[in-house]
C-alpha positions in Angstrom: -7.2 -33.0 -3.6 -9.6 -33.1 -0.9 -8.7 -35.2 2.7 -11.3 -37.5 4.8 -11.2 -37.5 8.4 -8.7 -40.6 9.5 -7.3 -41.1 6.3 -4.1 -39.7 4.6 -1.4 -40.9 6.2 -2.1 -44.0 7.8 -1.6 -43.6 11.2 -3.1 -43.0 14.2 -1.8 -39.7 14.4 -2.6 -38.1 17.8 -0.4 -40.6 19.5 1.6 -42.9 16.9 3.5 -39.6 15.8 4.2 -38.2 18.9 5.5 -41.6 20.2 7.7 -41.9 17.4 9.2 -38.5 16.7 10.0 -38.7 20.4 11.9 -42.0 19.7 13.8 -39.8 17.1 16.9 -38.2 17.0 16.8 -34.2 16.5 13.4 -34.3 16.4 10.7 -31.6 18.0 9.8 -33.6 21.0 13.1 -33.7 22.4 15.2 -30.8 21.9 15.1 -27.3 23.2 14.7 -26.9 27.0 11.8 -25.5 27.9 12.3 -22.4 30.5 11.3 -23.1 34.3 7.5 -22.1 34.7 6.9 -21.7 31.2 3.6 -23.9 30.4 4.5 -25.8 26.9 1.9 -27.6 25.0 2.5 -30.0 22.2 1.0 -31.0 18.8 2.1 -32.4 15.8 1.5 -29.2 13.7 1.4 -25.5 14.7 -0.7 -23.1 12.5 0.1 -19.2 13.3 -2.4 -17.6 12.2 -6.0 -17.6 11.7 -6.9 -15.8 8.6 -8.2 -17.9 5.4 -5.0 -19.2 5.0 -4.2 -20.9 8.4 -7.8 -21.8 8.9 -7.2 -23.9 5.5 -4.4 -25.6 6.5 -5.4 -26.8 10.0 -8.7 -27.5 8.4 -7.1 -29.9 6.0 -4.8 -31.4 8.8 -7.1 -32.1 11.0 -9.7 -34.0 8.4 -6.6 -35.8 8.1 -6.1 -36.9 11.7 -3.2 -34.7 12.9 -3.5 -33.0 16.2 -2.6 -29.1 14.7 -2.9 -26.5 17.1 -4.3 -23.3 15.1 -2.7 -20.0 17.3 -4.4 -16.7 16.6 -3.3 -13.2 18.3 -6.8 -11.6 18.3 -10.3 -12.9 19.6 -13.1 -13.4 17.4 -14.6 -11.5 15.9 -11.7 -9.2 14.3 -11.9 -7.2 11.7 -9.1 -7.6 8.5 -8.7 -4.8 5.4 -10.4 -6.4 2.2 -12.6 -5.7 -0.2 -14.5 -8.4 0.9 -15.7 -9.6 -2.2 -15.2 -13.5 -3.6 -14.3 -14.7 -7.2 -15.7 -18.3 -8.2 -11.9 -19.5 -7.4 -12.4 -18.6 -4.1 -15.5 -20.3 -4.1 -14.3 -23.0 -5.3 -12.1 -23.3 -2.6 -14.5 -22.8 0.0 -17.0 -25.3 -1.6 -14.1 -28.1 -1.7 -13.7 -27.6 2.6 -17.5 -27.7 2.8 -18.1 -24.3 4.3 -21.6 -23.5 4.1 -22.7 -20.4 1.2 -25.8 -19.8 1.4 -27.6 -16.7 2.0 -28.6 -17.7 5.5 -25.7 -18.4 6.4 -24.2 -14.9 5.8 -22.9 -14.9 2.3 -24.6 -12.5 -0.6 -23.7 -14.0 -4.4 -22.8 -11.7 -7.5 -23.3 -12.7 -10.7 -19.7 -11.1 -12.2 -18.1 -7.9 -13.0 -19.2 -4.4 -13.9 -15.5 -2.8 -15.0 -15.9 1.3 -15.4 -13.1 3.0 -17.5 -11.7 5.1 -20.0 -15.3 6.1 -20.9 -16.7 2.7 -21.0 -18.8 0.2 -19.1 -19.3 -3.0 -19.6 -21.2 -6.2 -17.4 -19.2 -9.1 -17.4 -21.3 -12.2 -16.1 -18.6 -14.9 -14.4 -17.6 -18.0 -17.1 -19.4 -21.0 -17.4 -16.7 -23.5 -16.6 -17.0 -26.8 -15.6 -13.5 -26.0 -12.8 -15.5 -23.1 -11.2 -18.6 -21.9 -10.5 -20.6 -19.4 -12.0 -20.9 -16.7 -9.4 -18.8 -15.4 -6.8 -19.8 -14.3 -3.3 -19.5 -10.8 -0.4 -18.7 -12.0 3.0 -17.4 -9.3 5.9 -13.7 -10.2 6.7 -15.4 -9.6 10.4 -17.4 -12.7 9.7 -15.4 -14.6 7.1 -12.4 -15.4 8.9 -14.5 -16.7 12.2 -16.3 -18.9 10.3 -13.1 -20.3 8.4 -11.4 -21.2 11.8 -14.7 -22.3 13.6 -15.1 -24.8 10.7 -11.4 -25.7 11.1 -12.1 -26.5 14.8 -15.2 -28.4 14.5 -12.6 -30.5 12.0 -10.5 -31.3 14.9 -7.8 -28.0 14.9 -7.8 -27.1 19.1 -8.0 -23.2 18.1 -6.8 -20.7 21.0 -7.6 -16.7 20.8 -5.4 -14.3 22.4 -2.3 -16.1 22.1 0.2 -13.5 20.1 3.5 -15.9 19.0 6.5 -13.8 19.7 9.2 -15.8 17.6 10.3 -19.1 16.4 11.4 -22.0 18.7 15.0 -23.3 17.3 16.1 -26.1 17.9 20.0 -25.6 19.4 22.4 -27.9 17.6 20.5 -27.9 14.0 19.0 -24.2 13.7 15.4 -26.1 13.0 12.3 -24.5 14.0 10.5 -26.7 16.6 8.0 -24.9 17.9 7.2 -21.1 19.0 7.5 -19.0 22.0 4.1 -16.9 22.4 2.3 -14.6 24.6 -1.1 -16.1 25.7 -3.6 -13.7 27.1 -6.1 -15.0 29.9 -8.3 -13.1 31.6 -6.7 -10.2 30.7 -3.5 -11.4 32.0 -0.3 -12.3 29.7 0.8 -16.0 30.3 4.3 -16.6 28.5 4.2 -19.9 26.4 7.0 -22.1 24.9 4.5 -24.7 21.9 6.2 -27.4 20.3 5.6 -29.0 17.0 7.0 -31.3 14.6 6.3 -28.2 11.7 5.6 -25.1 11.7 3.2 -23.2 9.8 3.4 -19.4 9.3 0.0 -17.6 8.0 1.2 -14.7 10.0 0.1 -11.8 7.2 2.3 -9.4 6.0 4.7 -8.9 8.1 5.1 -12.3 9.3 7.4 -12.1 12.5 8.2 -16.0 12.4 9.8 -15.4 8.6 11.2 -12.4 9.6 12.8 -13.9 13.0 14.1 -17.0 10.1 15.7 -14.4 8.1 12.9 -14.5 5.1 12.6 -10.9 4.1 10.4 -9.0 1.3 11.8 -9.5 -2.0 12.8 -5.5 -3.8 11.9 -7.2 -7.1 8.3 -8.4 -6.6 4.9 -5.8 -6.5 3.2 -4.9 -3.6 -0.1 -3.4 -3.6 -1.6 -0.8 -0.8 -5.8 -0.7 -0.3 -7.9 1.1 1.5 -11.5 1.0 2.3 -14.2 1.8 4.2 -18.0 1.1 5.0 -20.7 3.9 3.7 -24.6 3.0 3.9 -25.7 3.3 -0.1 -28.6 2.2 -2.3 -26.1 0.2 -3.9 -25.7 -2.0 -1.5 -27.9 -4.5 -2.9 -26.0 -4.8 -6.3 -25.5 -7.8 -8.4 -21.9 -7.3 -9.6 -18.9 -6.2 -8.2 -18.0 -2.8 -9.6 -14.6 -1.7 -10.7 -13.4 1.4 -11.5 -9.9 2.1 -13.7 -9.9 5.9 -13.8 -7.8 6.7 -10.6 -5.9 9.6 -11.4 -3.8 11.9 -9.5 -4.0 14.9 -11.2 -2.9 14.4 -14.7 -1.2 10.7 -13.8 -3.7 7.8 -14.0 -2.9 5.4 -11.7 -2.5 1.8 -11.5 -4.7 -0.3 -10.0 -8.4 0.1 -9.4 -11.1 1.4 -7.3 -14.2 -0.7 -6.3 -17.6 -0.7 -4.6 -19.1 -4.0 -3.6 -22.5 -4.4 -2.4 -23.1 -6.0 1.1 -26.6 -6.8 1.0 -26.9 -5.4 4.6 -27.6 -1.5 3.5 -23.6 -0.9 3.2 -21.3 -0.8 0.7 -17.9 -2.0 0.9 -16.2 1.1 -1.0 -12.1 1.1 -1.8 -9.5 1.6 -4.0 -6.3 -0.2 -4.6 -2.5 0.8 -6.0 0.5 -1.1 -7.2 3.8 0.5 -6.7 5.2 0.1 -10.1 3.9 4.2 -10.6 6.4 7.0 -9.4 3.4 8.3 -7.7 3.7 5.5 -5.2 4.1 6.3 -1.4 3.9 10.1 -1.8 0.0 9.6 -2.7 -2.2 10.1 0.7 -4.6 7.6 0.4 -7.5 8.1 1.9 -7.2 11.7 0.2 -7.5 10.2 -3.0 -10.4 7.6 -2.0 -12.1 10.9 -0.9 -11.6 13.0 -3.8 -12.5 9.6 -6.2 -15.7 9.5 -4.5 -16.7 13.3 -4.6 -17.0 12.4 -8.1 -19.7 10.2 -7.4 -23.5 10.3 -8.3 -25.0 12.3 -5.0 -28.1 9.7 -4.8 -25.5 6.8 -4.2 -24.2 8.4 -0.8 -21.0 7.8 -0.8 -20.3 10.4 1.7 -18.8 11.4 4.9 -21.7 11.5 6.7 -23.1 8.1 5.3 -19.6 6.5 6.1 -20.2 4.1 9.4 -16.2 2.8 9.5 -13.0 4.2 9.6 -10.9 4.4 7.0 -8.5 1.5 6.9 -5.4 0.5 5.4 -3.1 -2.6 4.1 -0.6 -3.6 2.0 -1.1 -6.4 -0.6 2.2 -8.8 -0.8 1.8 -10.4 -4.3 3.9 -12.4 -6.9 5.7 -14.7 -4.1 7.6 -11.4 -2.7 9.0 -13.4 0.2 11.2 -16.4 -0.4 11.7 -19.8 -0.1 8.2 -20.9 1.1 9.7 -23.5 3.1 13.2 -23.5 5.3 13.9 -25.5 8.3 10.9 -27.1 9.0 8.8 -23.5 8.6 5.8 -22.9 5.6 4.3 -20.1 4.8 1.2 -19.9 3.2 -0.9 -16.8 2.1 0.2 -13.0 2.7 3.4 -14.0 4.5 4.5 -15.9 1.2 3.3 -13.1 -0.8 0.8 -15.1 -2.5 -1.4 -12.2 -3.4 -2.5 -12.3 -7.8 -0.7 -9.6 -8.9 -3.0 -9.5 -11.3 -6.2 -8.8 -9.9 -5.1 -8.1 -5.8 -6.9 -11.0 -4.9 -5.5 -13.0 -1.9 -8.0 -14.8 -0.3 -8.6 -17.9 -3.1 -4.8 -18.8 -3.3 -4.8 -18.2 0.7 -6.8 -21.2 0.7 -6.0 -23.1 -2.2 -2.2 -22.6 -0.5 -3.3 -23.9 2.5 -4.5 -27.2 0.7 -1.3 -27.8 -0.8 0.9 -26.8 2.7 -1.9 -29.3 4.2 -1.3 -31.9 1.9 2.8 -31.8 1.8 3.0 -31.9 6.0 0.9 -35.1 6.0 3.1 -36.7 3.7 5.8 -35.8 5.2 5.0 -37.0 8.8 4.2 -40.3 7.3 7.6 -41.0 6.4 9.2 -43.1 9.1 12.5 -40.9 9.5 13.0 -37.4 10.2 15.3 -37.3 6.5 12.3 -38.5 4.7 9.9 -35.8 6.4 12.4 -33.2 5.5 12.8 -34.6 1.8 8.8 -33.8 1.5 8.4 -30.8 3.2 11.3 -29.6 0.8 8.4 -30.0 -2.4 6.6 -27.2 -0.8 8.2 -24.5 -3.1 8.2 -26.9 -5.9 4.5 -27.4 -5.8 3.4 -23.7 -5.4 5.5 -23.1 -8.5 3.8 -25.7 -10.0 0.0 -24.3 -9.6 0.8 -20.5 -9.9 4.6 -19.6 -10.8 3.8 -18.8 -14.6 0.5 -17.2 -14.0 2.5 -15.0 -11.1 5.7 -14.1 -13.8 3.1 -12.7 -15.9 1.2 -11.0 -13.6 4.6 -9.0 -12.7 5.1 -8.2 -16.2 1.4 -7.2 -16.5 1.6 -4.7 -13.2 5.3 -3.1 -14.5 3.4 -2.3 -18.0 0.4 -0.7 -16.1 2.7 1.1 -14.3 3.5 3.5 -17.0 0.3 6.1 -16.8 0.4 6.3 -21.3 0.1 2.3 -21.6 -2.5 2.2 -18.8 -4.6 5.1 -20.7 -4.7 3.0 -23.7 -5.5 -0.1 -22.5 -8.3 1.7 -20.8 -9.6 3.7 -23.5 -9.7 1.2 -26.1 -10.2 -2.5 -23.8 -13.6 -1.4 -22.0 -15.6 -0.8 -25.2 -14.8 -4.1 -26.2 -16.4 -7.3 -25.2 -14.6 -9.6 -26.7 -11.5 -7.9 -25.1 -12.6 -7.7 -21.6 -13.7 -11.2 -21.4 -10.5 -12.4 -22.1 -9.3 -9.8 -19.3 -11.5 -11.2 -17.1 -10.2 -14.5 -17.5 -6.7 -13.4 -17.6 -7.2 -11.5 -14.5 -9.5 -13.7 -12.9 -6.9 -16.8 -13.4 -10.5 -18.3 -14.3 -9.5 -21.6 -17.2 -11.1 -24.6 -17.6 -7.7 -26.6 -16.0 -7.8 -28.9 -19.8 -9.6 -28.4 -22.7 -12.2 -25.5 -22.4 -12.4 -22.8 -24.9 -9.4 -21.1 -27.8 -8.6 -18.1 -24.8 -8.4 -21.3 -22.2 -6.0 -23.2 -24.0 -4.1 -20.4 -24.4 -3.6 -19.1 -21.3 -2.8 -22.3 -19.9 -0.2 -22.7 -22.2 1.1 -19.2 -21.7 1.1 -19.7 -18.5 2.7 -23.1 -18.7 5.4 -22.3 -20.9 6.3 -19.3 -18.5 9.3 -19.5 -16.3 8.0 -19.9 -12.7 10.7 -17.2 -11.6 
């Protein structure tokens, strides 16, 4: 699934495309009058966006020999709310664009899942699978994300800092995004700028301003998740699993969703807790209240304290289950949190960040292969299609699975009686995990995949 440098599309992409599209009518390089004094820069892709998801996909374009532009409002380093910790899917996907993981290089490996709950506990080592590997990885978001768009740029992506995109370029007679208007800071001055691009790629977060400004708005009938964390200097810091904990209550409701402490190998802790908002509870619960309370329950020699805590307490929400729709309109993707590509499952974003950047990658160079402007469009239209394809199932059963959680008697049982049991918990962690061997593997592989298969990608 992977790209080499110069191959892909077979042409000699800096200047061939560029040439042509210009030859074209409609197309990016020749529509839209740019404003007097307004510098205007052209590529053949623009990336918005350097988080794990944009970094991806001009990684992947760029191996491929397309000039992409990679635009990101803040200067590295920045931090980002996670819980910073890795499953092998990620890794995977990190392996697969060559990013070094070794300990030098900043990364601290696990070796699975300690899962706390309704008076159990039980270690869960990561599967043996041929599809993943073994053992996931902690990286600070402060240091992840730089080292994701550095890597795209040494690929080729021309990466600016500072340069905060203020809405979507349109083209007039057609409606079709060309480009984007931004606000590039230099030297602390604000330079306005009009950038041009065949596509568009939005890995804007959350809130995503280009969708927004394209009419794409959060969908009412898909979860969203809130997290918060913080930083606190612990013994535990040095631990070999990531640690969940189930028993979030709020007085006598337990909650859904999960709280967490994962080891940074640096003398910190990564300490959070995450909530869905299929409970009533949702949105009149302060959380960093209940992250303090949570942890006053705490064994004292673990330190998980106010005066041991070295960060702020910070906040985000979690779009999941494709809660913003269609992925692709008028020449515009979007990949990671601004498709609400989060698991619903499990809140992880980052490995379908980058596994979504792969496929946006992969669908743009096809597309500006094709020798018309209507054969471009008729490829970049499989973008939906093809996210269905690798997660649609998985993500209609993970919004059945958070809607059952969110009544606090089914999520007591499933606590109470799931953690004492191994056999149980492994196929959880699976499950949750959306860790399979992709054909053959074990009984609980084959049928998850066909679960998932026979799903309706909703």
């Amino acid at each position: 699934m992977g790209f080499r440098a110069g191959q892909g599309n077979g042409l000699d992409c800096r200047k061939a495309l560029v040439k042509r599209f210009t030859r074209q009518s409609g197309t990016p390089f020749v529509t839209q009058q740019t404003p007097p004094g307004t510098p205007s820069r052209a590529a053949d892709v623009i990336v918005v966006g350097a988080g794990p998801a944009g970094s991806a996909t001009a990684y992947y374009l760029a191996t491929a020999g397309l000039d992409v532009l990679l635009l990101e409002k803040s200067h590295f380093p920045r931090e980002k709310v996670c819980g910073d910790g890795l499953t092998p899917r990620a890794v995977k996907a990190l392996t697969a664009m060559g990013v070094p993981i070794g300990e030098a290089d900043g990364w601290v490996r696990n070796k699975g899942l300690r899962i706390i709950g309704g008076g159990g506990r039980i270690e869960l080592d990561w599967p043996e699978l041929s599809s993943y590997p073994g053992f996931g990885l902690v990286r600070s978001r402060l240091g992840f994300d730089e080292t994701l768009a550095r890597h795209a740029e040494k690929a080729g992506a021309r990466l600016l800092e500072g340069c905060h995109v203020t809405g979507p370029l349109l083209d007039d007679r057609t409606g079709r995004v060309i480009g984007v208007t931004a606000q590039h800071t230099v030297a602390g001055e604000k330079r306005e700028r009009v950038v041009r691009g065949r596509v568009v790629v939005a890995a804007d977060g959350n809130s995503s301003r280009l969708s927004v400004a394209m009419g794409l708005r959060k969908r009412a009938d898909r979860p969203l998740g809130v997290a918060v964390r913080s930083y606190y200097t612990s013994p535990r810091h040095d631990d070999d699993y990531l640690e969940a904990w189930l028993d979030l209550w709020d007085g006598d409701n337990l909650l859904p969703g999960y709280g967490w402490i994962f080891g940074m190998g640096d003398g910190t802790s990564n300490v959070g807790l995450g909530l869905l908002n299929t409970s009533e509870a949702f949105g009149n619960i302060d959380y960093r209240v209940l992250l303090r309370r949570w942890l006053a329950g705490m064994p004292a020699e673990w330190g998980l304290t106010e005066e041991n805590r070295t960060q702020p307490v910070r906040g985000a929400a979690l779009p999941m289950g494709f809660n913003r729709t269609p992925h692709y309109t008028n020449g515009l993707l979007l990949a990671g949190d601004s498709g609400g590509m989060v698991n619903p499952f499990n809140g992880e974003g980052i490995a379908y960040a980058l596994e979504a950047g792969e496929i946006a990658a992969r669908t743009v160079v096809q597309a500006l292969a094709r020798p018309t402007a209507a054969g471009a469009e008729t490829v970049l239209r499989t973008y939906p299609r093809q996210l269905k394809d690798a997660w649609g199932g998985y993500y209609t059963l993970g919004r059945t699975f958070v809607h059952m959680i969110g009544h606090p008697a089914f999520m007591r049982f499933a606590t109470r009686h799931g953690v004492k049991r191994p056999y149980v918990m492994r196929f959880t962690m699976k499950l949750l995990g959306n860790l399979t061997e992709a054909k053959g593997g074990d009984a609980v592989d084959r049928l998850l995949n066909a679960v998932s298969k026979m799903t309706p990608a909703a």
